[in-house]
C-alpha positions in Angstrom: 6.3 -19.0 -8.8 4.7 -16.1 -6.9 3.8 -12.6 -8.5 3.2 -10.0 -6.6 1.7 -6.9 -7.9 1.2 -3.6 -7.0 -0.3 -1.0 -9.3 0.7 3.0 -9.1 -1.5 5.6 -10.7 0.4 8.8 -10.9 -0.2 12.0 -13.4 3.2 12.8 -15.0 4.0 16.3 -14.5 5.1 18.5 -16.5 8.4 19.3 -16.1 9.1 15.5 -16.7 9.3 14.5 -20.3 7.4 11.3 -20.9 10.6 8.8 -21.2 11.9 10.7 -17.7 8.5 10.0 -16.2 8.5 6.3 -17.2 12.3 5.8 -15.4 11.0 7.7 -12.1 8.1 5.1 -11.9 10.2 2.3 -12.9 12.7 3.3 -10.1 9.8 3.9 -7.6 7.7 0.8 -8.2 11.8 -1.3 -7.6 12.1 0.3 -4.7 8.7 -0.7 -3.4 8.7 -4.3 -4.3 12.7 -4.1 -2.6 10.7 -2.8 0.1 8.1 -5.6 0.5 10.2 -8.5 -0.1 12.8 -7.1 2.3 10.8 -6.4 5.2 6.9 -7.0 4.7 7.2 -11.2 3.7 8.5 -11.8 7.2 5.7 -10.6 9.4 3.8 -13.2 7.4 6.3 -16.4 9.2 5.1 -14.7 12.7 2.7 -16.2 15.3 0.7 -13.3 14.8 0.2 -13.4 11.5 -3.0 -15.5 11.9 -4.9 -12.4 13.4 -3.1 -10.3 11.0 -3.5 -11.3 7.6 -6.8 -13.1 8.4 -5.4 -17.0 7.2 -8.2 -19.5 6.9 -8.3 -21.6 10.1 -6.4 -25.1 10.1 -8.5 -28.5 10.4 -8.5 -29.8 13.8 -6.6 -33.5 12.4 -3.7 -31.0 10.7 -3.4 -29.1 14.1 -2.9 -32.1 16.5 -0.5 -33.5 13.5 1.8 -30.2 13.5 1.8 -29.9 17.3 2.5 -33.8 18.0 5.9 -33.2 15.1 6.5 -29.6 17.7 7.4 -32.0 20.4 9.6 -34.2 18.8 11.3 -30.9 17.7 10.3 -31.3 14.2 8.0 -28.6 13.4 9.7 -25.0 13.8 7.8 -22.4 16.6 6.5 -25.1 18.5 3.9 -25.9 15.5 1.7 -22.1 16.3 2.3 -21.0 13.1 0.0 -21.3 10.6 2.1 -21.1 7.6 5.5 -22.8 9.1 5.9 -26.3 9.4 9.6 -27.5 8.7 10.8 -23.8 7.1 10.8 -25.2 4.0 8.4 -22.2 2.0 9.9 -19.6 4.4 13.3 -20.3 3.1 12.4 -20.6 0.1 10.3 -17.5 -0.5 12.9 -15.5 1.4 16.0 -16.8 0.2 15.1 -15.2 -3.6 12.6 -12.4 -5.1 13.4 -11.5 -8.3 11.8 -7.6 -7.9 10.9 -6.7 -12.3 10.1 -2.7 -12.4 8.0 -1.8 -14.7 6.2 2.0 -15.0 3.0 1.4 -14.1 3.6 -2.0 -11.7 6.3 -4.0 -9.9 6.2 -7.6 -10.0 8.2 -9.8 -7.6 8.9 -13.4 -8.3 9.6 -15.8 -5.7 9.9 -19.8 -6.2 8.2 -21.8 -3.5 7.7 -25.2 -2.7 5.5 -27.7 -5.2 2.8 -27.6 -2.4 2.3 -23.9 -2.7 0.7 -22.6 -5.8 -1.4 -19.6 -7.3 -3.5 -22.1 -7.8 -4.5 -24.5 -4.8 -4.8 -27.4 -6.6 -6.6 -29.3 -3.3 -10.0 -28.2 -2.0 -9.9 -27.9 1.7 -6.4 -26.7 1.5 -5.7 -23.1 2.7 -4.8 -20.3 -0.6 -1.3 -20.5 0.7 -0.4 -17.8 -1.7 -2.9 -15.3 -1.1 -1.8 -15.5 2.7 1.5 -14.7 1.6 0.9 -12.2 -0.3 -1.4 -10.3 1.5 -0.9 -7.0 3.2 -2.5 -4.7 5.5 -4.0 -1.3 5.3 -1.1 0.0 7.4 1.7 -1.6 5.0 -0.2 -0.6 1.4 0.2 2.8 3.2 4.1 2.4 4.1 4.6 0.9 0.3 2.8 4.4 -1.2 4.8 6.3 1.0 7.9 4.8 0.2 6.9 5.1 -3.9 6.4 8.9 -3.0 9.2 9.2 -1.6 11.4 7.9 -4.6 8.7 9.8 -6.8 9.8 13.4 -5.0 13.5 12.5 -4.6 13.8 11.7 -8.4 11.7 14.7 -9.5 14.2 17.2 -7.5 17.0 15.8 -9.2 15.6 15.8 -12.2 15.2 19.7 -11.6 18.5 20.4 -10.4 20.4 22.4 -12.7 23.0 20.4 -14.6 26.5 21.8 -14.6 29.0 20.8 -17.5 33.0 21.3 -17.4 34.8 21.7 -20.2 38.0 19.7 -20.8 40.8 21.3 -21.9 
C-alpha cells in the first residue's frame, strides 16, 4: 500500500471556532489528495516523466529486455517508459485511492503490485514508490492553491448569515 502525504500549516482564524476550523481543513486537505490522485498520478505513466520526476536510470540488461518484449507487442509505449511495463502498477494504482482527510494531512492509499513497495526490498532496484509519489515544484504549488481555494470558499460560507423559517 502507498501513502501519500501532504502536510498543511494554516493559523485558524478567528471567526472560525476550533471544531469549524478542523472540518475546513479536513474538507481542504480531501480535496487536495482528490486532486492528486485524479490528475497528478498520471503524468507519472508518461514518456516524459523520466526528465520530470528525476527516476533513477534503468540497467542497460533491463532496457534491451523491455524493448525486445516492445516488439513483440508485449510491453505497453513501445517499452520508453520507465515505470510501464505490462500496465500492471498503472492499473492498479489508478484504478483505487482511498483519499483519508484528516486536519492537519491527507493520506491517499493506493494498492500496487507485490513488486512495488515503500520499501524496495532489492538493492539495485529503482524506489518505485518514491517515483510515484513524487511531485514537482509547479504541482505542490497547484495542490496549495487548490487547498486555498477550498480554505476561502468554506470560510465565506461559514460567514454568510444563516437565515431560519419558521414552520407554521
Amino acid at each position: 500500500m502507498y501513502t501519500f502525504n501532504f502536510i498543511m500549516r494554516e493559523e485558524r482564524p478567528p471567526e472560525a471556532s476550533a471544531r469549524a476550523w478542523d472540518g475546513i481543513c479536513r474538507d481542504a486537505n480531501a480535496g487536495m489528495g482528490e486532486l492528486w490522485h485524479r490528475e497528478m498520478l498520471a503524468p507519472h505513466f508518461t514518456p516524459a516523466a523520466k526528465g520530470i520526476y528525476h527516476h533513477q536510470p534503468r540497467t542497460g540488461p533491463y532496457l534491451r529486455r523491455k524493448l525486445q518484449l516492445a516488439s513483440r507487442g508485449l510491453a505497453l509505449e513501445g517499452g520508453i517508459v520507465d515505470n510501464l511495463l505490462t500496465g500492471l502498477m498503472r492499473s492498479a494504482l489508478e484504478a483505487g485511492g482511498m483519499v483519508r482527510a484528516y486536519p492537519s494531512r491527507v493520506t491517499i492509499g493506493m494498492v500496487g503490485p507485490r513488486y512495488c513497495t515503500m520499501r524496495p526490498y532489492k538493492s539495485g532496484q529503482p524506489d518505485k514508490a518514491a517515483e510515484i509519489l513524487a511531485i514537482t515544484d509547479s504541482e505542490e504549488k497547484r495542490l496549495a492553491k487548490r487547498g486555498e481555494e477550498l480554505i476561502a470558499e468554506k470560510l465565506n460560507a461559514l460567514k454568510e448569515p444563516k437565515t431560519t423559517v419558521n414552520g407554521s
